[in-house]
Biopython code that builds the backbone (N, CA, C, O; Angstrom):
import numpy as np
from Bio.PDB.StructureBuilder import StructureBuilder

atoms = [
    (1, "UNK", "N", (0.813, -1.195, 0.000)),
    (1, "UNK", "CA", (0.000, 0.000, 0.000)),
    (1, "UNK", "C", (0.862, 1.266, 0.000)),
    (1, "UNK", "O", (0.905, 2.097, -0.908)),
    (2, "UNK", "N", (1.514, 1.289, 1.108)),
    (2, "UNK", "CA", (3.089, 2.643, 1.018)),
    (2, "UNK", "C", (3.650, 2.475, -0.142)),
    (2, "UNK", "O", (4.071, 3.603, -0.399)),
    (3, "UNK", "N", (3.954, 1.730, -1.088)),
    (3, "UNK", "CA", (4.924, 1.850, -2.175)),
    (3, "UNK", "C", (3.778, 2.406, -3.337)),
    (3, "UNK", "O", (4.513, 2.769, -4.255)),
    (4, "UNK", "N", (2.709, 2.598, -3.665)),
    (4, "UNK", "CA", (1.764, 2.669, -4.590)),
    (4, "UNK", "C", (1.924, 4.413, -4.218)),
    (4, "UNK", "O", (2.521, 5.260, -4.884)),
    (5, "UNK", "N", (1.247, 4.571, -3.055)),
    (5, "UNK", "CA", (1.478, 5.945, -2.751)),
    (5, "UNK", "C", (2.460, 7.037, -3.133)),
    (5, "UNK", "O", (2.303, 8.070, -3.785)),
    (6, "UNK", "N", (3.652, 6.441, -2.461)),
    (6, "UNK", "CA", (5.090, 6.913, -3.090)),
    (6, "UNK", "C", (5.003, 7.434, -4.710)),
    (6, "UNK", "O", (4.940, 8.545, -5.236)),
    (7, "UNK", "N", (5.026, 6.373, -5.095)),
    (7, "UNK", "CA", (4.745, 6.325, -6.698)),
    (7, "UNK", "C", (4.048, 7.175, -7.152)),
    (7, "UNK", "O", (4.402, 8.027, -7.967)),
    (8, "UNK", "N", (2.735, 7.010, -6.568)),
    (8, "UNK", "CA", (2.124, 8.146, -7.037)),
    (8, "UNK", "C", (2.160, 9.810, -7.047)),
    (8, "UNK", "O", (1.894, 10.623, -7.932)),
    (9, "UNK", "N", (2.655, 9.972, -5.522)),
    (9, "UNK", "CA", (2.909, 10.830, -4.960)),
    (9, "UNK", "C", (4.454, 11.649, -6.061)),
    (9, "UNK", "O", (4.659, 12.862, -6.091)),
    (10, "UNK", "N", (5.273, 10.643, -6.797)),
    (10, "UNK", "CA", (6.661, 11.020, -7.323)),
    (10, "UNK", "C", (5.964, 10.884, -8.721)),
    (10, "UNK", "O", (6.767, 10.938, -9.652)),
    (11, "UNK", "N", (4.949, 10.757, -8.998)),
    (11, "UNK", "CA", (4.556, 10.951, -10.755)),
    (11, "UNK", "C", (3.432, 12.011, -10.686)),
    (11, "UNK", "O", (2.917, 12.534, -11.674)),
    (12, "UNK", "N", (3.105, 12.270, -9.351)),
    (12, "UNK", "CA", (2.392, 13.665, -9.482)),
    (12, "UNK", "C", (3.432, 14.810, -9.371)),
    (12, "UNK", "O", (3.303, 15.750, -10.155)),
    (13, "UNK", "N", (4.339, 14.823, -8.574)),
    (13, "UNK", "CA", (5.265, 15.891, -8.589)),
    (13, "UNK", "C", (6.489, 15.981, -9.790)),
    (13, "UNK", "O", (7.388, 16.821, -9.786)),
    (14, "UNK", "N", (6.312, 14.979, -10.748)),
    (14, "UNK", "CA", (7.257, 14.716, -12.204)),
    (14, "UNK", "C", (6.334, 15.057, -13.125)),
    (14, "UNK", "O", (6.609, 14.844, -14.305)),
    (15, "UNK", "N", (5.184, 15.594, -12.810)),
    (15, "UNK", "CA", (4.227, 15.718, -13.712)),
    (15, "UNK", "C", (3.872, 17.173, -13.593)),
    (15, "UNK", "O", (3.469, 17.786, -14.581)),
    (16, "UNK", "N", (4.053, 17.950, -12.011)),
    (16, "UNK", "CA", (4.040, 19.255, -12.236)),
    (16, "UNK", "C", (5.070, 20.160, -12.200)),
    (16, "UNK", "O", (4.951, 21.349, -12.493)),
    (17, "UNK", "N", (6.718, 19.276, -11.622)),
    (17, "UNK", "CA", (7.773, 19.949, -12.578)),
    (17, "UNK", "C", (7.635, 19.768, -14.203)),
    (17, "UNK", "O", (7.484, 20.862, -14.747)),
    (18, "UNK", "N", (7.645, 18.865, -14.944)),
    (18, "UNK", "CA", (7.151, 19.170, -16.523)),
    (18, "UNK", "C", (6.359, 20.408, -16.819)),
    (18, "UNK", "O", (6.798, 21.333, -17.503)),
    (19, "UNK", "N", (5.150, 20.381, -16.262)),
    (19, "UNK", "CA", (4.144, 21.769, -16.245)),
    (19, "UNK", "C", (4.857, 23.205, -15.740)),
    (19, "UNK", "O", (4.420, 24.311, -16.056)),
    (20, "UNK", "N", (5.649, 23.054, -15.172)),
    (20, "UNK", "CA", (6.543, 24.267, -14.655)),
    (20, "UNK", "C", (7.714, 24.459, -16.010)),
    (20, "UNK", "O", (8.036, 25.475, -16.626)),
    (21, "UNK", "N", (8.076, 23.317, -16.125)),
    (21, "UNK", "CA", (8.936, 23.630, -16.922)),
    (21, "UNK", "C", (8.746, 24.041, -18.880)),
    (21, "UNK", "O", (9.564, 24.547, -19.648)),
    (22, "UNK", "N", (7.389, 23.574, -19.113)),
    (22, "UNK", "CA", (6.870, 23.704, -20.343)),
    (22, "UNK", "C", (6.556, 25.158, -20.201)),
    (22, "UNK", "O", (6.952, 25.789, -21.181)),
    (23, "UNK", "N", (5.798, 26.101, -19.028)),
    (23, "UNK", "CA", (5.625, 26.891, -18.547)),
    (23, "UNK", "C", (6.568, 27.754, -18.782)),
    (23, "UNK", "O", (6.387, 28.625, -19.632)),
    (24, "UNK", "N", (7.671, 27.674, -18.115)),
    (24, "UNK", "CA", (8.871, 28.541, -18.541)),
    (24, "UNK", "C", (9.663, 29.097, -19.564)),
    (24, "UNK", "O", (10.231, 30.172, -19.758)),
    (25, "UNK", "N", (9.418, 27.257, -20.585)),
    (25, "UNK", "CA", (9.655, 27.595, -21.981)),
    (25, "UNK", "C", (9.138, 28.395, -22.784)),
    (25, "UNK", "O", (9.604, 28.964, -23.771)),
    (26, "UNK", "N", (7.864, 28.418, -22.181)),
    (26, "UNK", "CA", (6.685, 29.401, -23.171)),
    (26, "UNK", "C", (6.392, 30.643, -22.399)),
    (26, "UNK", "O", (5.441, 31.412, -22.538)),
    (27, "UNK", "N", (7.626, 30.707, -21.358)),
    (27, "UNK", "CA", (7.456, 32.840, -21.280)),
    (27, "UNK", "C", (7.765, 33.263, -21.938)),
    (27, "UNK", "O", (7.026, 34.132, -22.400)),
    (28, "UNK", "N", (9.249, 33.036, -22.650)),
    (28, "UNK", "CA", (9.744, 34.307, -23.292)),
    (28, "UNK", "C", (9.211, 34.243, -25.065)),
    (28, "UNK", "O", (9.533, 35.150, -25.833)),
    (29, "UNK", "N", (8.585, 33.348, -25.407)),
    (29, "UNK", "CA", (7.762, 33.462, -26.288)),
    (29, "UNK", "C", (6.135, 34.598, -26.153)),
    (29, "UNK", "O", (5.532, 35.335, -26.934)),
    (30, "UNK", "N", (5.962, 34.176, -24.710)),
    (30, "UNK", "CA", (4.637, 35.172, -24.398)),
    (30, "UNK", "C", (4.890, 36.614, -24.146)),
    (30, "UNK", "O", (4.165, 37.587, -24.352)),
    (31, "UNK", "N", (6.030, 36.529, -23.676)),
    (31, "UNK", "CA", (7.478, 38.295, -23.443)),
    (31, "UNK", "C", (7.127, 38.521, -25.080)),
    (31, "UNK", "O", (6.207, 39.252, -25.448)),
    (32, "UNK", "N", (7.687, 38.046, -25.668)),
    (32, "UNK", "CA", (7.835, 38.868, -27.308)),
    (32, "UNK", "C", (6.590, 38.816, -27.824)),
    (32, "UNK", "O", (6.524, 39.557, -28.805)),
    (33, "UNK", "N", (5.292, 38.110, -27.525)),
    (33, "UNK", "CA", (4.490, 38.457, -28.152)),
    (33, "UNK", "C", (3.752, 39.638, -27.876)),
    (33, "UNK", "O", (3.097, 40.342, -28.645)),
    (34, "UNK", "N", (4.030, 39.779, -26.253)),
    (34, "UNK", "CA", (3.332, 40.990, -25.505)),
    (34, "UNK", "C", (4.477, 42.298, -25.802)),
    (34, "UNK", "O", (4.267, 43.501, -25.654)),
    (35, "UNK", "N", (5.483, 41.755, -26.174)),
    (35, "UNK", "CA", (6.290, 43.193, -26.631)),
    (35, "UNK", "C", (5.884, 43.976, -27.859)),
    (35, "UNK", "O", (5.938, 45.201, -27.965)),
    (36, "UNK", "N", (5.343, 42.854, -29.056)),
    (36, "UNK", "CA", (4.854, 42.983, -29.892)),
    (36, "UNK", "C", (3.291, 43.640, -30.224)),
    (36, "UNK", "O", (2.924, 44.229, -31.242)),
    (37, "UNK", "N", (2.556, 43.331, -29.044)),
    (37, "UNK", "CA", (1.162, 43.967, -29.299)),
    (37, "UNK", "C", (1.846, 45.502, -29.077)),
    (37, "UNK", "O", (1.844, 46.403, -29.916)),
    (38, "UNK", "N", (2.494, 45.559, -27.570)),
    (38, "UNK", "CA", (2.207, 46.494, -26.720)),
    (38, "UNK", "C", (3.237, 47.910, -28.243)),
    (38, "UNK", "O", (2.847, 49.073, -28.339)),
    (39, "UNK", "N", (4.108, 47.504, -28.895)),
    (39, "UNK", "CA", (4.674, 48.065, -29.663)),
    (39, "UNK", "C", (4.100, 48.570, -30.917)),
    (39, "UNK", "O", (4.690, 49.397, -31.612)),
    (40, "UNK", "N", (2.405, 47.842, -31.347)),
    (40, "UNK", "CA", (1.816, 48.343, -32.597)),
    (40, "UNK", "C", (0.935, 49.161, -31.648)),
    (40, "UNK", "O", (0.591, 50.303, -31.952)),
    (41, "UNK", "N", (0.645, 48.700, -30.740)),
    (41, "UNK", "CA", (-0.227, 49.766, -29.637)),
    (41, "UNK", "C", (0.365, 51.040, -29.911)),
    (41, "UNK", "O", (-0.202, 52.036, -30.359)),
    (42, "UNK", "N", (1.655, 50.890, -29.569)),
    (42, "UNK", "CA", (2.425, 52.547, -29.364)),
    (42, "UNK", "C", (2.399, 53.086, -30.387)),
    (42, "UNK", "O", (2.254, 54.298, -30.229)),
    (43, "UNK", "N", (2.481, 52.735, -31.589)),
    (43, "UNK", "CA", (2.482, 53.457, -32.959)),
    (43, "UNK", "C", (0.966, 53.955, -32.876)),
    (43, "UNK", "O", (0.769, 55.149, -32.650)),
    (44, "UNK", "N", (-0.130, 53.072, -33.053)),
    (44, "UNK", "CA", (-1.314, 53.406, -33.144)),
    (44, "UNK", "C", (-1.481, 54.753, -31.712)),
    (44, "UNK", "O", (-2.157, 55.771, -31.861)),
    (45, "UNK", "N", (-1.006, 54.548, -30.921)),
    (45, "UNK", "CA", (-1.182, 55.800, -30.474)),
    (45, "UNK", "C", (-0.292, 57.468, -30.503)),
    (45, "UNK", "O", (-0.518, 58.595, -30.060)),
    (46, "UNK", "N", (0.651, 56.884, -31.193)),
    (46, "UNK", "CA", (1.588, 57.835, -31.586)),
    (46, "UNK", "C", (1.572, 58.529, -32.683)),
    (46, "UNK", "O", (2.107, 59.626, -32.522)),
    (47, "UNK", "N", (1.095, 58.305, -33.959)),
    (47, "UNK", "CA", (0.593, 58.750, -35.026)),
    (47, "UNK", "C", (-0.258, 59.318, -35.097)),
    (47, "UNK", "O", (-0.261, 59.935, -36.161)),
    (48, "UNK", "N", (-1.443, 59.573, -34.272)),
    (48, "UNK", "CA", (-2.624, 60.665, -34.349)),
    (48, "UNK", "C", (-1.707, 61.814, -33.895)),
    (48, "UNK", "O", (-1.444, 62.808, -34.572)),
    (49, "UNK", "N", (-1.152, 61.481, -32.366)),
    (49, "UNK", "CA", (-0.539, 62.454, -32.007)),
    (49, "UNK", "C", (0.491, 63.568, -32.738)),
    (49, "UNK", "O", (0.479, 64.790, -32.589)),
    (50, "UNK", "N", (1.217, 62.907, -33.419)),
    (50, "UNK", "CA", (2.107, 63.269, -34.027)),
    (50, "UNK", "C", (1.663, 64.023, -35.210)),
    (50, "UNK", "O", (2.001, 65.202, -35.312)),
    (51, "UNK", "N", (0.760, 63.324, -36.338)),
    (51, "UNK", "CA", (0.656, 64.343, -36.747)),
    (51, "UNK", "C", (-0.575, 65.477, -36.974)),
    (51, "UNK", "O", (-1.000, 65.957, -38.024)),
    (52, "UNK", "N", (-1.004, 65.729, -35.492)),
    (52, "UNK", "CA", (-1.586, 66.855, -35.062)),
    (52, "UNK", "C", (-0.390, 67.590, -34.442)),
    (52, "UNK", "O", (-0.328, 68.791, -34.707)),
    (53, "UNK", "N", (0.223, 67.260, -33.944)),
    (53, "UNK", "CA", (2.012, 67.911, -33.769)),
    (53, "UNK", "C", (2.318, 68.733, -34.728)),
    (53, "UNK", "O", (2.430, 69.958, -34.710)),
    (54, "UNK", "N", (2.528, 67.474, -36.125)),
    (54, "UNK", "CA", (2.443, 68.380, -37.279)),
    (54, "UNK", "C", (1.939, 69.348, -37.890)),
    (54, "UNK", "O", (2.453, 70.076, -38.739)),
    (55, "UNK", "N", (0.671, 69.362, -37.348)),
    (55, "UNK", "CA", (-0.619, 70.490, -37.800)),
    (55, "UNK", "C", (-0.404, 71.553, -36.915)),
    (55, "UNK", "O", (-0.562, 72.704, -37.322)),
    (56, "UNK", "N", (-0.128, 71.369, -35.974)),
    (56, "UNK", "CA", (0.057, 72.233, -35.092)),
    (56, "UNK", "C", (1.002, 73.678, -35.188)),
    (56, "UNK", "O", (0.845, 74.899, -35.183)),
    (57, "UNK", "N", (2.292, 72.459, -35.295)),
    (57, "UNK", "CA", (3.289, 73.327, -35.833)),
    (57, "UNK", "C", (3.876, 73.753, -37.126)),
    (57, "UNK", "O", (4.994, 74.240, -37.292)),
    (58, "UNK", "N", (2.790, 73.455, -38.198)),
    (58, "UNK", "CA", (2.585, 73.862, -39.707)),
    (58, "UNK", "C", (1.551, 75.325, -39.284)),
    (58, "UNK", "O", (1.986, 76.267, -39.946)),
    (59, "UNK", "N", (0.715, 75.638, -38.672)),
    (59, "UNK", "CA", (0.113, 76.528, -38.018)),
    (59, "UNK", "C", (1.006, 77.663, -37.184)),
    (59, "UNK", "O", (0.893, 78.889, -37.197)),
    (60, "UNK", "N", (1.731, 76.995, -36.615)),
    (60, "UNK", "CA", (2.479, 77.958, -36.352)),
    (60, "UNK", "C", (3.689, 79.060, -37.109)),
    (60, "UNK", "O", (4.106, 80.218, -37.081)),
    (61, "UNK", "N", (3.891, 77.572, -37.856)),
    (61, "UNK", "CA", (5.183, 78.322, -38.796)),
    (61, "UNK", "C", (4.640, 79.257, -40.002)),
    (61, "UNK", "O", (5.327, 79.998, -40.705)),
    (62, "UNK", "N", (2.978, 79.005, -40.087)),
    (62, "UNK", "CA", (2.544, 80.474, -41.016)),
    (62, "UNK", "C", (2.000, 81.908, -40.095)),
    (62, "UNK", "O", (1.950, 83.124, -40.274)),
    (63, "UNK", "N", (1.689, 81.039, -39.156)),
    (63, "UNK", "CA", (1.659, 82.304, -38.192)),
    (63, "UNK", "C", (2.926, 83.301, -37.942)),
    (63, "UNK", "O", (2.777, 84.497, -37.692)),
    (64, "UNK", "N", (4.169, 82.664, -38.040)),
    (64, "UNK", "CA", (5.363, 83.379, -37.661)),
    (64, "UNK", "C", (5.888, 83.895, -39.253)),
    (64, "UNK", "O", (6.410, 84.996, -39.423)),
    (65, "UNK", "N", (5.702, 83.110, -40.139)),
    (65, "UNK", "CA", (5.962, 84.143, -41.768)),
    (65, "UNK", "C", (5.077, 85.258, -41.999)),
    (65, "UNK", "O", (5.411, 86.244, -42.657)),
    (66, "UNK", "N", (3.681, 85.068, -41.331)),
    (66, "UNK", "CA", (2.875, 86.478, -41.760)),
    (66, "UNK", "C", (3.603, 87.418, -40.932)),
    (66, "UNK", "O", (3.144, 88.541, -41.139)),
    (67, "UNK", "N", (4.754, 87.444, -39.889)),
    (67, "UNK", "CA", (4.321, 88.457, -39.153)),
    (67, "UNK", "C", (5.779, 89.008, -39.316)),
    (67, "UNK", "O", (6.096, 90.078, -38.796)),
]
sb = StructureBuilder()
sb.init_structure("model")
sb.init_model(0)
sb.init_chain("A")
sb.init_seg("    ")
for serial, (resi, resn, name, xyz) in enumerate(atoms, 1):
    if name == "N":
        sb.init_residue(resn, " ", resi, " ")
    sb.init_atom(name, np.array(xyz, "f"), 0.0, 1.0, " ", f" {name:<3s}", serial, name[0])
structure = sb.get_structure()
């Protein structure tokens, strides 16, 4: 009865180091994919900005030739 246990007890814990370790393999795959959203994110929010920047300061620079 003790030796079944054991056993079991050492193929449940060989079974959730594997899960830890498949786990680990597949962070830095989930790192670059989340680097990757978070990086078209930044454009998509950087480009409105920018070029109302542009507008901005196309506005200005005829404001400063009229004068």
């Amino acid at each position: 009865m003790r030796k079944k246990s054991v056993k079991k007890k050492s193929l449940k814990s060989k079974k959730v180091a594997s899960s830890i370790k498949a786990a680990q393999d597949e962070l830095p795959v989930q790192v670059r994919r989340i680097q990757s959203i978070l990086s078209e994110k930044a454009v998509d929010i950087a480009l409105p900005i920018t070029k109302m920047l542009q507008a901005k300061l196309s506005l200005l620079e005829s404001k400063l030739n009229r004068v």
